[in-house]
C-alpha positions in Angstrom: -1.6 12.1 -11.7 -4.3 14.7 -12.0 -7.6 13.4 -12.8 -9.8 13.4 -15.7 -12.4 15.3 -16.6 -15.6 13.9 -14.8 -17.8 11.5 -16.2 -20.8 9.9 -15.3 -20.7 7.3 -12.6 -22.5 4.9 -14.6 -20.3 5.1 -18.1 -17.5 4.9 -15.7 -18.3 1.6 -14.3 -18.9 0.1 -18.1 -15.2 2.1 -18.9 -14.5 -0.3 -15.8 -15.9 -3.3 -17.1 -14.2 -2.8 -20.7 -10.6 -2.3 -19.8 -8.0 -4.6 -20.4 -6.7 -2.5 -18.5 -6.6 1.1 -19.0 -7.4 3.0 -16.5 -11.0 4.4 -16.4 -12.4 8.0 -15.9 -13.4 10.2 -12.9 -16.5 9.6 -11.7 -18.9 12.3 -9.6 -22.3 11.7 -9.9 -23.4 14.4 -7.3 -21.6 17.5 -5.6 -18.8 15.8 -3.5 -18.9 12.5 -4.6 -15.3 11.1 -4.4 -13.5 10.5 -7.9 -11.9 7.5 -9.7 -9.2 8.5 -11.4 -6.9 6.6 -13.3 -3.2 7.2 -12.5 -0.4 7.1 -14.6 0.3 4.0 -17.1 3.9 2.2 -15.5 6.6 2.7 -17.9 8.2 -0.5 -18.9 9.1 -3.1 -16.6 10.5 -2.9 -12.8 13.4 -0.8 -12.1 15.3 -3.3 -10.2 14.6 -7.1 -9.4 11.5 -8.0 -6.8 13.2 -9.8 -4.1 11.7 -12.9 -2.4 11.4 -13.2 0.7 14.3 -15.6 1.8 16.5 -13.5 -0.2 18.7 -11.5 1.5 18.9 -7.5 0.6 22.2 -6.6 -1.3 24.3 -3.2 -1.7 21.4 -0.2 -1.6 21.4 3.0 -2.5 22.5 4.0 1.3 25.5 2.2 0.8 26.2 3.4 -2.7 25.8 7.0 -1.4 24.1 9.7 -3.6 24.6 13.0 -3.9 20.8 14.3 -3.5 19.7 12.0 -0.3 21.9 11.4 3.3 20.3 7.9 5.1 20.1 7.8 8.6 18.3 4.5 10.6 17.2 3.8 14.1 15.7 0.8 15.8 13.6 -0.5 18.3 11.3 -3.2 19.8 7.8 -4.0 19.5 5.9 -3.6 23.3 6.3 -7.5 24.4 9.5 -7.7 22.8 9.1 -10.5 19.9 9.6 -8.7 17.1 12.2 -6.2 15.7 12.3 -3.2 14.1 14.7 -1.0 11.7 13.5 2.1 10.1 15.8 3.3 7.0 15.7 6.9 6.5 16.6 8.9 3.2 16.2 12.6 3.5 16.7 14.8 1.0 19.9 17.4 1.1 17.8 19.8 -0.7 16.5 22.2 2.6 12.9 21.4 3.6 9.7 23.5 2.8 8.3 25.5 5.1 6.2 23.1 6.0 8.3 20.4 5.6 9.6 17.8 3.2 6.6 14.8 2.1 7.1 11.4 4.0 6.4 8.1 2.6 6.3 5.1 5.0 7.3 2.3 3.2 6.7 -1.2 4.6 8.2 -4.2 4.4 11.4 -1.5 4.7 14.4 -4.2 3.7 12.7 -5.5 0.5 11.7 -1.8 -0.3 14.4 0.3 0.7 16.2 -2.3 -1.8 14.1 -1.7 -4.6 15.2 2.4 -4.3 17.6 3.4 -6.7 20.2 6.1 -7.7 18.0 7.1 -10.5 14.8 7.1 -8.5 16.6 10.1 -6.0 18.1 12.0 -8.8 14.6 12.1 -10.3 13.2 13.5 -7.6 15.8 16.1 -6.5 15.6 17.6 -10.1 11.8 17.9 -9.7 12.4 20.2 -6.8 10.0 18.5 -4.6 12.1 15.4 -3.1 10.3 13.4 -0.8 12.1 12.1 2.5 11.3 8.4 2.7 11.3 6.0 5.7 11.7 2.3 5.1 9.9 0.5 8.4 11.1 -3.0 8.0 12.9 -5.6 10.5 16.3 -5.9 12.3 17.5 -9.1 9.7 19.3 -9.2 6.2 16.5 -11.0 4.9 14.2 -9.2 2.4 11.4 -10.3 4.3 10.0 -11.5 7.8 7.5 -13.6 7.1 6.5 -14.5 10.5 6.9 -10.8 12.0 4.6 -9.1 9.0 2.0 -12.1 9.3 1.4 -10.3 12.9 1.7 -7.1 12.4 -0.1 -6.6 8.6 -3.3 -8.6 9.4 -6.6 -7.1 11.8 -7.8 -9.0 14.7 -10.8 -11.3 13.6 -13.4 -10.6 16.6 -14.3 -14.1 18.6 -10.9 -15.1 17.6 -8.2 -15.9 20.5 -5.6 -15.4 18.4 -6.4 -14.6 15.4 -4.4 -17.1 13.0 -2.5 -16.1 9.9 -1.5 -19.8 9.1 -2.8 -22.2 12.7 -1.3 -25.4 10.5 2.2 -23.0 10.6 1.5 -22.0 14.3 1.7 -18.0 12.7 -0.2 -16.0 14.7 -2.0 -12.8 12.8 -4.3 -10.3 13.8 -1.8 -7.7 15.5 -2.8 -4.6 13.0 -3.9 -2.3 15.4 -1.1 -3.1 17.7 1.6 -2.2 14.7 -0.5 0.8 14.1 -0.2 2.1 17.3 3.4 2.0 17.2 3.7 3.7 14.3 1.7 6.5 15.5 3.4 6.3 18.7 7.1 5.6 18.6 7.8 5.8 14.6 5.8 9.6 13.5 7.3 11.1 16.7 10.7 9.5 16.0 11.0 10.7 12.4 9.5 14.5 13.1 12.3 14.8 16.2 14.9 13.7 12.7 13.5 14.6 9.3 11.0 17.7 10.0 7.9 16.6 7.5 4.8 17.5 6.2 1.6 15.2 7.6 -0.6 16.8 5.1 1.5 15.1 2.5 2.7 12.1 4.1 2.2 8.9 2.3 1.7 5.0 3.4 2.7 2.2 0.9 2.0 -1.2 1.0 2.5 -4.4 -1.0 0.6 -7.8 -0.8 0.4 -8.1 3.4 1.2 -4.4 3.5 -1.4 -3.5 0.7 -3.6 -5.1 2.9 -2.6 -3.4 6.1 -2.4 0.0 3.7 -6.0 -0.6 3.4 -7.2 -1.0 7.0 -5.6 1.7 8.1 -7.4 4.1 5.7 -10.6 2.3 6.7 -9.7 2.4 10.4 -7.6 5.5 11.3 -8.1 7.4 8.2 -6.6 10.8 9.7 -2.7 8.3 10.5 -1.7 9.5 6.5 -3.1 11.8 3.9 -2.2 9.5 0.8 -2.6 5.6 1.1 -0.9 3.4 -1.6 -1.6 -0.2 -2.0 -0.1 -2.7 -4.4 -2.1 -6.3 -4.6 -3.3 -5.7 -1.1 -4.1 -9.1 0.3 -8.0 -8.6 0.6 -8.6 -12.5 0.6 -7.0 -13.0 3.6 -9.3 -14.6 6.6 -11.8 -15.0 3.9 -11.6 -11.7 2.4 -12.7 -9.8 6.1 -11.8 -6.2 5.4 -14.6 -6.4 3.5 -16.3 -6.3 6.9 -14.2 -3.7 8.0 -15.1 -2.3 5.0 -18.4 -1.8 6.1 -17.6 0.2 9.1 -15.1 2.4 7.9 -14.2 5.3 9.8 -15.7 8.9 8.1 -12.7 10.6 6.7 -10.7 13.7 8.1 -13.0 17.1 7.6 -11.3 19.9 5.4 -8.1 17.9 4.3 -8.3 15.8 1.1 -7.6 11.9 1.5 -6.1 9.8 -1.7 -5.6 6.1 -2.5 -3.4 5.3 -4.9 -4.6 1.1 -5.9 -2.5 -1.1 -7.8 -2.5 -4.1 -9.2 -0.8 -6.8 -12.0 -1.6 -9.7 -12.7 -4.9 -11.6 -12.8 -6.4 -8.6 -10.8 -6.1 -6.3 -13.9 -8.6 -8.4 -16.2 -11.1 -8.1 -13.3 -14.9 -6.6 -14.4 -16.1 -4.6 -11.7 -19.2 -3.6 -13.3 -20.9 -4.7 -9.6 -19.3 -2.7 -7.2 -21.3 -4.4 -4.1 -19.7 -7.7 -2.6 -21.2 -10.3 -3.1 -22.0 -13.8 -1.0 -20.2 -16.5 -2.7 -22.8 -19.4 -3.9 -21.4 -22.8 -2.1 -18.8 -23.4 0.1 -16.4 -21.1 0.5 -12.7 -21.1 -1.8 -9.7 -22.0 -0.2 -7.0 -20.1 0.0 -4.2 -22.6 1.9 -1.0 -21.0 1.7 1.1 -23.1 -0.1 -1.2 -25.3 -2.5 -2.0 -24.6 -6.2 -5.8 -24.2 -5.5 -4.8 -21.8 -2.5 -2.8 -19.6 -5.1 -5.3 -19.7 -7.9 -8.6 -18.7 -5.5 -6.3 -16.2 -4.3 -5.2 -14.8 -7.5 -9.1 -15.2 -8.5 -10.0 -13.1 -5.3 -8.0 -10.4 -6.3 -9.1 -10.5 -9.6 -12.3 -9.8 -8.5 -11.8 -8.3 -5.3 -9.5 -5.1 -5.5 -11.1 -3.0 -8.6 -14.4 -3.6 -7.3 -13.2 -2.3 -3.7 -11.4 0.4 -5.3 -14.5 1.4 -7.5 -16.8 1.5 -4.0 -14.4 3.7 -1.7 -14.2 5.9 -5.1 -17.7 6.9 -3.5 -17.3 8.1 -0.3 -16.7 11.7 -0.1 -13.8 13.4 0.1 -11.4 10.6 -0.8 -9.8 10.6 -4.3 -8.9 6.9 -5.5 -6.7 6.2 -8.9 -6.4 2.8 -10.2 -3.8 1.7 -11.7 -3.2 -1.6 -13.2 0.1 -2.8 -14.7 -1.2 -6.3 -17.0 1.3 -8.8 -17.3 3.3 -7.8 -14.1 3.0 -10.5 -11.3 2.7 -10.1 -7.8 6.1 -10.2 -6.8 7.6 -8.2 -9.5 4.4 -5.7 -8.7 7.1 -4.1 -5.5 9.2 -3.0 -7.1 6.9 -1.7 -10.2 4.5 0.3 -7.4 7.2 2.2 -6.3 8.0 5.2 -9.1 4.2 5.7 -9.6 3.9 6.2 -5.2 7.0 8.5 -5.0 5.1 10.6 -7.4 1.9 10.8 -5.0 3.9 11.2 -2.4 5.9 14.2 -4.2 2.8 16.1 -4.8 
């Protein structure tokens, strides 16, 4: 995943443009300028099967066993008490750097802890750099709780009391800052008192919801992770308003590098992003109502649009490296499970 040699910031937003989709080249224009590098093309479909939501999570590779990784979990309860946590652990057997082994943070942990397999593990351990992973998902057998991440994946709207995910569903969102402040409070300090790790090399990987929590916490608490990977991050939501937060993004950590790793299948990989800047949309504004055809398609259209233009503008802020990498003809649920080798890799560096 190292990048390319640099280009000019102008050819590389026509390499942009032209893809469909490779990835385009790194992009400096002046002395340090962040770069837009492209990351590894996937190879071949999924590794296992992208689990819906209401599907329950089978046999994983904790209770197959494996010979390179021992899994650990612990749980606990949000603050007010209405929603449930269960952090998986794997941890390499391999002894720890000095420093310590890299973390990724996984969310949605059921759905995501099932897509790990055997194979992924034995990959790593005979790299010689395995990463210990924590899997930060729910206290049910379901893949998914769509209710709990609905809260804890989307910001706060400010004027809004509550902010809404869905108001026709009665499924409140805006409770981002809230489920960052646990993790920084009960879930880092919990995993260094079991798994002694690394934070310069500690990675945060989201899908869909958790793509788009991925992304506000690298725009709101920048110094939480060193590495930030997002797969189809949900940038439409509330009428696409991290692009706001966007706009008042938090500067970066001084003297330690900051990555984001963007992916994305699907409509968003025959995007154009040859206009970086958002734009006002002429007339009223799309809908995206969960659960229509018009809602999916603006949605799918937003994206398309939406996340390799925003990854082509933070590839300009300074001291923050961003690869994109698209994976055409993967959809968005299938996209899970296909996000995952290419993040274990950041997160091994």
């Amino acid at each position: 995943m190292s990048p390319l040699p640099s280009l000019p910031r102008r050819p590389l937003l026509l390499a942009l443009a032209a893809v469909g989709l490779q990835a385009c080249g790194a992009m400096p224009s002046s002395p340090g300028a962040a770069a837009l590098s492209p990351a590894p093309s996937p190879s071949g479909p999924p590794s296992g099967p992208a689990r819906a939501a209401g599907q329950k999570v089978g046999p994983t590779v904790a209770d197959r066993g494996s010979p390179h990784y021992a899994f650990d979990h612990f749980e606990f309860d949000s603050v007010d008490g209405q929603r449930h946590y269960r952090v998986q652990l794997a941890v390499p057997q391999a002894p720890p750097p000095g420093a310590g082994y890299p973390l990724l943070l996984m969310l949605d942990g059921n759905a995501a802890f099932g897509e790990l397999s055997d194979g992924m593990l034995a990959q790593m351990a005979a790299g010689g750099r395995p990463v210990a992973i924590a899997a930060l998902g729910y206290q049910t057998e379901q893949a998914i709780d769509v209710t709990a991440r609905a809260y804890d994946y989307t910001p706060p709207v400010p004027g809004e009391h509550p902010t809404w995910d869905s108001e026709a569903r009665r499924r409140r969102g805006g409770g981002a800052d809230v489920f960052l402040n646990l993790i920084a409070q009960q879930v880092l300090p919990e995993l260094r008192r079991r798994v002694p790790f690394d934070a310069a090399r500690s990675t945060l990987w989201g899908h869909s919801y958790g793509g788009l929590l991925t992304v506000y916490a690298l725009l709101t608490r920048p110094a939480l992770f060193a590495r930030y990977a997002a797969a189809d991050p949900s940038l439409w939501w509330h009428d696409s308003f991290i692009l706001e937060v966007e706009r008042h993004a938090r500067p970066l950590p001084a003297g330690r590098p900051t990555e984001l790793l963007l992916m994305a299948g699907g409509a968003a990989t025959a995007a154009r992003p040859e206009a970086p800047a958002p734009q006002a949309p002429a007339g009223p504004a799309p809908s995206f109502a969960e659960g229509t055809p018009a809602g999916r398609a603006n949605r799918l259209a937003s994206m398309a649009e939406a996340v390799p233009r925003f990854a082509a503008r933070q590839a300009q802020r300074a001291g923050l490296s961003v690869q994109w990498l698209p994976f055409p003809g993967v959809g968005h649920g299938p996209l899970r499970a296909a996000s995952i080798p290419p993040t274990l890799r950041l997160a091994a560096r």
